[in-house]
N, C-alpha and C positions, 0 to 999 in steps of 0.2 A: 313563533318561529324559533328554532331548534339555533345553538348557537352555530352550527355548522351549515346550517342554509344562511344566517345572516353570513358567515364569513366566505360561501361562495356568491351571497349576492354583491359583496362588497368589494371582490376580485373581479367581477362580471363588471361592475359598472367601474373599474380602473382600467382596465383596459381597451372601453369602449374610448374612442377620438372624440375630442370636443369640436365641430368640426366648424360652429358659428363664433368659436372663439377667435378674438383679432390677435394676429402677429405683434402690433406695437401699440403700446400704451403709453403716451406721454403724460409726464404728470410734469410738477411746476418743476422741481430740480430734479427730477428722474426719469427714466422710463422702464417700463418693463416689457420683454420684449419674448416671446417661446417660439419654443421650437414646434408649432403647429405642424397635422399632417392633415389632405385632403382626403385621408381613407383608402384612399386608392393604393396604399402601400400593405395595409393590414388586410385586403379585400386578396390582393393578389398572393400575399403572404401562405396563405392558407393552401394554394391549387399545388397539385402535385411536385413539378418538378422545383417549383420553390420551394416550397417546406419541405421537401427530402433535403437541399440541398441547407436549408436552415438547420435541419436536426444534426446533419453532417458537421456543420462547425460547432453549435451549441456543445455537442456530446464531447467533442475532441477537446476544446474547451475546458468543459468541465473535469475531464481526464488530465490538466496537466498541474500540477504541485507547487502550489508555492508558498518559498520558506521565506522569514522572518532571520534578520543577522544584525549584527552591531558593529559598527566601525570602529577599530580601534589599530591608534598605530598603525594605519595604512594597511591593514588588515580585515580579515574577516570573520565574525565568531557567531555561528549561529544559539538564536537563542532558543528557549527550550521550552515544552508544549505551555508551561503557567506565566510564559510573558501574555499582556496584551494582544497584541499583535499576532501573535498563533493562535490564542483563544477565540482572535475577532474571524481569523481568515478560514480554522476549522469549523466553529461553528458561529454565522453569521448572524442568527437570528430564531427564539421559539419556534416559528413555524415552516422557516424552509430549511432543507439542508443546503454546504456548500455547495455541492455541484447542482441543486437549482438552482440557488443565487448567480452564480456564473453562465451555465444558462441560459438566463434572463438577461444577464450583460450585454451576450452575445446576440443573441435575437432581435432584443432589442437596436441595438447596433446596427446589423444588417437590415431589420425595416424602417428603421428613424433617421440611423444613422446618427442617434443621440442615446447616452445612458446615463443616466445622476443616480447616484450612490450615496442615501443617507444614513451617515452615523454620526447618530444624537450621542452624548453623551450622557444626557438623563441626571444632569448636578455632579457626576463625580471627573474623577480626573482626567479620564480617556475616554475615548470611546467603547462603546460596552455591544452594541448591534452595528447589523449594516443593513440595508432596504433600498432595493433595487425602483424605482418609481417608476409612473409611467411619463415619456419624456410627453405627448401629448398634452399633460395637464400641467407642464411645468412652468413657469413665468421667471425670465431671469431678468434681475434689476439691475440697473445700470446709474453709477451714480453720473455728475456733473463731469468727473474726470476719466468719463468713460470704461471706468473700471468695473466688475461686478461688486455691487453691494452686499446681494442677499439674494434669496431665492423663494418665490410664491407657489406652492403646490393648491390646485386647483381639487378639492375634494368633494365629493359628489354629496356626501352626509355634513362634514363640519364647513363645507366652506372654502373661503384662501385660509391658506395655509401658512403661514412666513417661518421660511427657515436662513437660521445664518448662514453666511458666504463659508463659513470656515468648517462645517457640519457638510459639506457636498461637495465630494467628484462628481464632475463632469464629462464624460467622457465623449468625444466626438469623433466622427469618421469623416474629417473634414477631405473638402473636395477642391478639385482646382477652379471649378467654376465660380465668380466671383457672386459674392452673398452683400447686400447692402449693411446686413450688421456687424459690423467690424470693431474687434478689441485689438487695439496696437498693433494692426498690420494685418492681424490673425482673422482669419473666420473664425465666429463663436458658434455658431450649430452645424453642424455637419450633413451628410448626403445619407442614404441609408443604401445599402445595393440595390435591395428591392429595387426602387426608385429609376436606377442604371437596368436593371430586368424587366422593367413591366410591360416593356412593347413587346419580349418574348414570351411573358408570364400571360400577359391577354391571348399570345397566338396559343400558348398550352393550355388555353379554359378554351377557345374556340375549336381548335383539336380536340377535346376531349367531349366539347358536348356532340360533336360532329361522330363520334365514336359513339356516343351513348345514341344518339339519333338510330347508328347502325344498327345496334343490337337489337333498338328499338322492334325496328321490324327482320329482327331473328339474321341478322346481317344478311342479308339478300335485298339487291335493289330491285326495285318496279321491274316487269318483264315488257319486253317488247314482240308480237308474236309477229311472225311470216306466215305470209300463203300465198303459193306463185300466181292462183286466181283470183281477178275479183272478188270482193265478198261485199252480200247487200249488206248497208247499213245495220235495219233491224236481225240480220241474223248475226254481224258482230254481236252486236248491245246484249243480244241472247247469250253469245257466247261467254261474252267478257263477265257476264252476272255471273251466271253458272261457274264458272271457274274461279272467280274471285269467293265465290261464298262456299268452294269445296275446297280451296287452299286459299286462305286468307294470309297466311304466310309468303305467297308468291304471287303477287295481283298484278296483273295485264293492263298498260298502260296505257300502250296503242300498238295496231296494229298497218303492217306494209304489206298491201295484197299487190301482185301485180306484176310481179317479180323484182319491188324498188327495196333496197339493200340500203346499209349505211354502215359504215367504217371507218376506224378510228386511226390517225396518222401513226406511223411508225413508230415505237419507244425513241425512236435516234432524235427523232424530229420532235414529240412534245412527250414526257413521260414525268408526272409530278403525282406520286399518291401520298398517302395516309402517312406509310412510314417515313418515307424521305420528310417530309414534313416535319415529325414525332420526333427524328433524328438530330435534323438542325434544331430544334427552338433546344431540346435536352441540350445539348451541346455549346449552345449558345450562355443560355442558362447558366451552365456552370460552368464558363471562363468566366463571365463577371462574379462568382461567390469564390472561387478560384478551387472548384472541389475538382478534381478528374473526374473525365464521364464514367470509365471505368468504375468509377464507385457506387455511382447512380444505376449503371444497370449489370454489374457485377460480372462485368463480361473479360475475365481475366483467363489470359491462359494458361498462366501455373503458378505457384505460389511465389517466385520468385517478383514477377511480375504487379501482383497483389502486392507484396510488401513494396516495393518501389514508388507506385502509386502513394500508398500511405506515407511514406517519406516524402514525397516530393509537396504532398497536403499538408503535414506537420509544416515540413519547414519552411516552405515558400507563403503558406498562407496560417498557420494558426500561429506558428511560434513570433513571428513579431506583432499578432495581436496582442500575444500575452505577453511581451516586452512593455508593449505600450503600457496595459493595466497593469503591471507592477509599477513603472514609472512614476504613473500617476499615483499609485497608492502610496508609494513611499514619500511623493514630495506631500499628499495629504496630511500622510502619518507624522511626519518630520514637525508638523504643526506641535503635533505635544510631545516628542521625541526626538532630540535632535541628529543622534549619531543611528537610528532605524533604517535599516535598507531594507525592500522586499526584492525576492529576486522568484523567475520564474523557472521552473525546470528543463531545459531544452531535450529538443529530441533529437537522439544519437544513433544514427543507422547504422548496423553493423552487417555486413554481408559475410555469412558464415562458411562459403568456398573463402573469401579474403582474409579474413582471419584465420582460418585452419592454413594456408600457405604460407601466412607471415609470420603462425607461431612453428610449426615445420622449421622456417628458413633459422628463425632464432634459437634453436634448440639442436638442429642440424650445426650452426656452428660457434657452438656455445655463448650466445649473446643472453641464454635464458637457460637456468635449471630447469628438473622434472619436479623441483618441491616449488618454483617461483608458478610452473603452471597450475600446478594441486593446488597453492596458496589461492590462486584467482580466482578459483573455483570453489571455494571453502572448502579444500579437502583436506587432513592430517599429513603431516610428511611423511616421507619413506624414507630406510636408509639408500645412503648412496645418492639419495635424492639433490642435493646442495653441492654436488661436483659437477663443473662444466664438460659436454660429449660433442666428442666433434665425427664429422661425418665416418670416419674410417672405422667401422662396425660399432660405433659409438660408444668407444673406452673411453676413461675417463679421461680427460686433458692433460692432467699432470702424468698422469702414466705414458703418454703416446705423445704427447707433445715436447713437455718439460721435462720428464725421467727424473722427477725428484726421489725422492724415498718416502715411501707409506708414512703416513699419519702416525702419531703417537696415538696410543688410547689408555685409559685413566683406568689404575686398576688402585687395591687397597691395599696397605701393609698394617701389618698389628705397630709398630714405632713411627711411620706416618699419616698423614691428615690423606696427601692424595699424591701419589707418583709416577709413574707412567712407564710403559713398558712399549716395547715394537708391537703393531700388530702384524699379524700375515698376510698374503699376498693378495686373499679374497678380500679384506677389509680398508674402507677407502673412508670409513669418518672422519672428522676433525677429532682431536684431542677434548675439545669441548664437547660435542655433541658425545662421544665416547663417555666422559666425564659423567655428564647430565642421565644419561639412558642408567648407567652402574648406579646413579644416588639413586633415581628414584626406584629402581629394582630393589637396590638394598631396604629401602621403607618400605617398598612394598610392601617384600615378604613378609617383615615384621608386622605389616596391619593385614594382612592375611591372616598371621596367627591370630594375631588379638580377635578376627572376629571371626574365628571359625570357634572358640571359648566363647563371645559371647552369644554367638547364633546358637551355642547349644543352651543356652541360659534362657533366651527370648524363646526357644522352642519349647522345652519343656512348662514354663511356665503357663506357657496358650494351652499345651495339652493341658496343665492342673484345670484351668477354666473350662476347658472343653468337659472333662470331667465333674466336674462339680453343676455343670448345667443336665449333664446327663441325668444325675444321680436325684436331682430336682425334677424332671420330669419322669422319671419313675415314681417319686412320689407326688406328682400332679401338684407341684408346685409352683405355677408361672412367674413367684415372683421372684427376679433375678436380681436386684439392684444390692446385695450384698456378694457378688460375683465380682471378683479381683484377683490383681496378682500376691500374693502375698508376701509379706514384709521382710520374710526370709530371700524372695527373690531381689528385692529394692537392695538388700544388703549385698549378696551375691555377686550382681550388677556394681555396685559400686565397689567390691575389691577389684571386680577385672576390670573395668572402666582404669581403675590407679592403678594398676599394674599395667594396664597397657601403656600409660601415658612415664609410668616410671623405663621401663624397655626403653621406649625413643630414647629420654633424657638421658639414658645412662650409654645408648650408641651414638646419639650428639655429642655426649662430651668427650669421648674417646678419637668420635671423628675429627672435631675441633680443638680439641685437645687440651679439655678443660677439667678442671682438678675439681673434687667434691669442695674443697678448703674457698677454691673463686668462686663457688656458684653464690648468684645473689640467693638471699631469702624467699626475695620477691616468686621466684620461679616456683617455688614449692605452693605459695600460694596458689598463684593462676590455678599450677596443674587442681588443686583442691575442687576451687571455682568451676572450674571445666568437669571435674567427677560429679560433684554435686549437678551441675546444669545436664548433665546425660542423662541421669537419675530422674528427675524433673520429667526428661523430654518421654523417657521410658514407661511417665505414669501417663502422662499424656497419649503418648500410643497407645495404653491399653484402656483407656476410656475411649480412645477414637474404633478401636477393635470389639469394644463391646456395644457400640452402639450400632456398630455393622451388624454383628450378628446378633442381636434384639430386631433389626430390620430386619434381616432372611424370616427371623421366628415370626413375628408378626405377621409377615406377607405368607409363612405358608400356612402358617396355624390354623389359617378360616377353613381350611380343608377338611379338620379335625381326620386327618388321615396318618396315624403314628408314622407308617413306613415312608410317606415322602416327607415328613416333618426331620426326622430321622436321616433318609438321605442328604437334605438341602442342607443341614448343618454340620455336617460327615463336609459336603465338601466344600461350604468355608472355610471350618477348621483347617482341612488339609490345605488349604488357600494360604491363611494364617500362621501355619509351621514351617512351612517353605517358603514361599514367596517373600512373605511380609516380615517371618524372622531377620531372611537372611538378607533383607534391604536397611533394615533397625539397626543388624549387627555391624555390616559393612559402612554404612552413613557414622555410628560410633565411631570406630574403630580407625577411620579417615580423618574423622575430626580430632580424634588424641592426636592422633597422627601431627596433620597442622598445627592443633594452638600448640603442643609442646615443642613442635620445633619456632613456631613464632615467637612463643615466650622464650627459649632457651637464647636464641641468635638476636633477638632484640633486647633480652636485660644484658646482653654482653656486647654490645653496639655492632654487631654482623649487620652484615648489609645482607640484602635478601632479593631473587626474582622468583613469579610465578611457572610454577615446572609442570609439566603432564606428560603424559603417557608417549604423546605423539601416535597414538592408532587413531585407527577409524570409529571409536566409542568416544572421543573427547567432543564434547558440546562444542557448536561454533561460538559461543563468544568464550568458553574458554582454550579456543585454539586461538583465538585474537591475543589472551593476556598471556599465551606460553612466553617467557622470556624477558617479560615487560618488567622494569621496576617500577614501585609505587610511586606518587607524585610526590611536592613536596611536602604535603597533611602527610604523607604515609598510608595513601587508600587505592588501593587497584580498582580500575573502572572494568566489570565483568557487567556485562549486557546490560549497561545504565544505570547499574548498582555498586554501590560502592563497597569496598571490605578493606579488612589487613590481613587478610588471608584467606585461602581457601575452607569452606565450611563455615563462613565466620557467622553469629548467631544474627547478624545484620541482613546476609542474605536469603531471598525468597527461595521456595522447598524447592524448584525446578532448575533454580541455580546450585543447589545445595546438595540435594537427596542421590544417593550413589557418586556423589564427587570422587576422584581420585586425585587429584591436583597435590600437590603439595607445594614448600619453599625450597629455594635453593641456594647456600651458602655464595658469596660473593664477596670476595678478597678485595679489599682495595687497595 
């Protein structure tokens, strides 16, 4: 047997019911007492409108998130995916995923009405798995003082099973009906819904075989025929053979000769079929699972209506299940962790007529920017965006309101740092934001230059390879692995690399207003550090670019067909000179950019925040760090990573590659 028939035979026989197992077991100082079921809950479990309405909560269930936090100073700090606790609740267990294990919570829940969650810890410190049981085979011990001991799992292959008290949640759907096993007040096993359904779950297998009966005979009942005259016996029996055996579909039941009739009372007076039936038990049904029928038979009539339902299921019926199970997990968890809270993620209905009227009304009288709505949205600011507009053709506030006088805005003089001049009547910035927009245009430009000098360096260079691959397969040469940039380019590269990074330094210190005589040493180093590591990244690019285009050759070469051998690497190359130059050059050119002004402003104790463009091309986590200063290590937190600057060789290529970011001077 295959290991995977042993492990569905071993699922198969867990979740069958033990069903001659007894409820209570006294022993000399204990007893052990389970949560037995007559069957009759997993029988019913399975028929239609039950298990629609099981999958219903299972699914949503599994759909809701929950994080792992630490209490501190009456506070909350979530922790992060390599605590325990996130490891244990993402991934539960080798062979299920989380949203089976929860799932199985729930299921289990609604047909026991009982769920035990073991997490062994396997000798080390915490718990490492969780494993959902089946509450049927479970046996809870009970010591002298009434408290639970420990717990006996009833296993089909090894046995009882004894697991400690402190290794198992329990979780119950405890009922108000009184239970004889009683823990300090409390009932210890709970009701399962099924259990509260099953007198409608029996009428939905009764209905339905009642239905299948129909089909059975092609949905047409027995016929009853008329004939106003007598008719003998034997010429019926004639009749009724012959017609039964040419439509057997439609069989003649009996016959009323004679003129005797028979008629059924008015709808008003007795009228009960199939549907009205089919109606009520669905219905019934799911008030006790508390799904809307609506859900069950998808009978909505418009989207507005569809979402409301699911709101009204979320909240009134899944979200305090999933109150309960963090509850419980956290007073589990708190066993080996004292200050662990688990918290579940609630569901928050937003109706999008309500919110499009209330963000109107707050925008209509300036309770809200047009950059505070972009921001919500993750979108870049605009200018003019961060001025409050009031209804009166929606001018700015200060203009129609207050009649102050326009904004300052931040221009450059050759004998100062930063001065400020009126702007005109169209311009409504801050003096800051004014400020901010001229620095970073000013670096800009200047890392414009730098890499439109090195894009010609990285271009031509690809063309020398491009070339020298040619000149090899004219002489039927395939072997390429002495194909590179040459050493004259490595050099090339690293004069513009320190020229570009000397430019910054020498418009830093003019802007800050810093003498060659103060600059540290230090500074001339970094920049060094920083040419050399471009130089580095530049040979690395071009082993990553040559082993691109050994894969085009490869893939086309089996063709042995010169002209499309020929064309495919025509147009990598041209891929390579464009494209790929001018991402190499511009990703450079950005980074002198940064570390020189990071090193410049930090050997001379400047304070520094993260600055970008503000268009529609800036990443959303670095539209999050625009403006942020670093913490107190000195590391900006950009999409979960940490840096001391934009570009910094800490950050990953997607956080990094065509960055435009730069620092920005800050006075204190």
């Amino acid at each position: 047997m295959s290991i995977l028939d042993q492990l569905r035979e071993r699922v198969a026989q867990a979740i069958q019911p033990r069903r001659q197992a007894a409820p209570t077991r006294r022993g000399r100082s204990n007893r052990d007492i389970g949560a037995t079921s007559s069957g009759n809950e997993l029988q019913a479990s399975i028929r239609g409108t039950v298990f629609a309405c099981l999958q219903h909560r299972a699914n949503a269930l599994s759909a809701i998130k929950f994080n792992s936090f630490t209490e501190k100073n009456y506070s909350l700090e979530e922790l992060g995916r390599g605590h325990w606790t996130s490891e244990l609740l993402a991934n539960p267990n080798p062979y299920f995923t989380r949203s089976q294990v929860f799932g199985y919570i729930e299921n289990w829940l609604s047909i026991n009405g009982n769920a035990f969650i073991w997490t062994p810890t396997n000798g080390y410190r915490v718990p490492l798995q969780m494993w959902v049981l089946n509450p049927t085979r479970m046996r809870v011990v009970k010591g002298s003082d009434n408290f639970v001991e420990g717990y006996i799992y009833q296993s089909a292959q090894e046995g009882n099973i004894a697991l400690p008290e402190n290794e198992v949640v329990h979780l119950a759907r405890l009922s108000p009906a009184a239970r004889p096993e009683e823990l300090v007040g409390m009932n210890m096993f709970g009701v399962g819904l099924v259990q509260a359904a099953l007198d409608y779950a029996n009428l939905d297998r009764e209905s339905a075989a009642y239905l299948q009966r129909l089909f059975i005979n092609n949905a047409a009942p027995p016929l009853i025929a008329k004939y106003p005259e007598r008719l003998d016996y034997d010429e019926w029996e004639k009749l009724k053979t012959r017609w039964n055996e040419e439509m057997p579909d439609y069989k003649l039941r009996a016959l009323l000769a004679g003129g005797l009739g028979l008629e059924l009372p008015p709808k008003s007076d007795l009228y009960v079929n199939y549907e009205t039936v089919a109606m009520d038990t669905r219905t019934q049904i799911a008030q006790v699972f508390g799904v809307p029928p609506g859900m069950l038979t998808s009978d909505y009539s418009n989207r507005a209506t569809a979402e409301v339902q699911w709101a009204i299921f979320r909240q009134n019926t899944i979200d305090p299940e999933a109150l309960y199970i963090a509850e419980e997990l956290t007073r589990h968890f708190k066993r080996w962790e004292g200050n662990v809270l688990i918290q579940a993620e609630p569901y928050i209905y937003i109706d999008p007529a309500v919110q499009m009227a209330q963000e109107e009304f707050e925008l209509r009288w300036g309770l809200k920017t047009i950059n505070d709505a972009r921001a919500e949205r993750g979108y870049d600011k605009v200018p003019d965006g961060d001025t409050p507009l009031i209804a009166a053709g929606y001018m700015p506030l200060d203009q129609v309101a207050l009649g102050l006088p326009p904004a300052p805005v931040a221009t450059r003089n050759a004998d100062e740092t930063m001065v400020t001049q009126e702007v005109t009547s169209d311009q409504y910035l801050t003096a800051d934001m004014q400020k901010r927009d001229l620095y970073w245009r000013q670096y800009d430009a200047l890392t414009i230059d730098n890499a439109i000098n090195l894009e010609g360096i990285v271009s031509g260079a690809i063309g020398e390879i491009n070339k020298q691959m040619q000149r090899k397969l004219e002489q039927q040469d395939k072997n390429f692995k002495n194909i590179d940039f040459s050493e004259e380019t490595y050099t090339q590269y690293y004069d513009a690399v320190l020229e570009a990074c000397n430019k910054i330094e020498a418009e830093l210190m003019l802007e800050l207003g810093i003498t060659p005589d103060t600059m540290p040493p230090t500074v001339a180093e970094v920049i060094e550090q920083t040419t050399l590591a471009s130089v580095d990244k530049l040979r690395e690019s071009g082993n990553v670019m040559k082993e691109e285009v050994l894969h085009v050759f490869n893939k086309v070469s089996a063709t042995e067909d010169p002209a499309k051998i020929t064309k495919a690497l025509k147009k990598k190359f041209d891929s390579l000179e464009t494209s790929r130059a001018k991402t190499i050059a511009q990703t450079t050119s950005a980074d002198a950019t940064a570390a020189t002004q990071y090193t410049v402003m930090s050997e001379n104790g400047i304070k520094m925040s993260w600055l970008t463009q503000r268009d529609g091309r800036v990443r959303f986590f670095h539209q999050q760090a625009d403006g942020k200063m670093p913490d107190a290590k000195g590391f900006f937190t950009v999409g979960g990573e940490k840096a001391v600057r934009p570009l910094d060789p800490n950050l990953s290529g997607w956080n990094a590659i065509n960055c435009r970011c730069q620092l920005f001077p800050v006075r204190s």
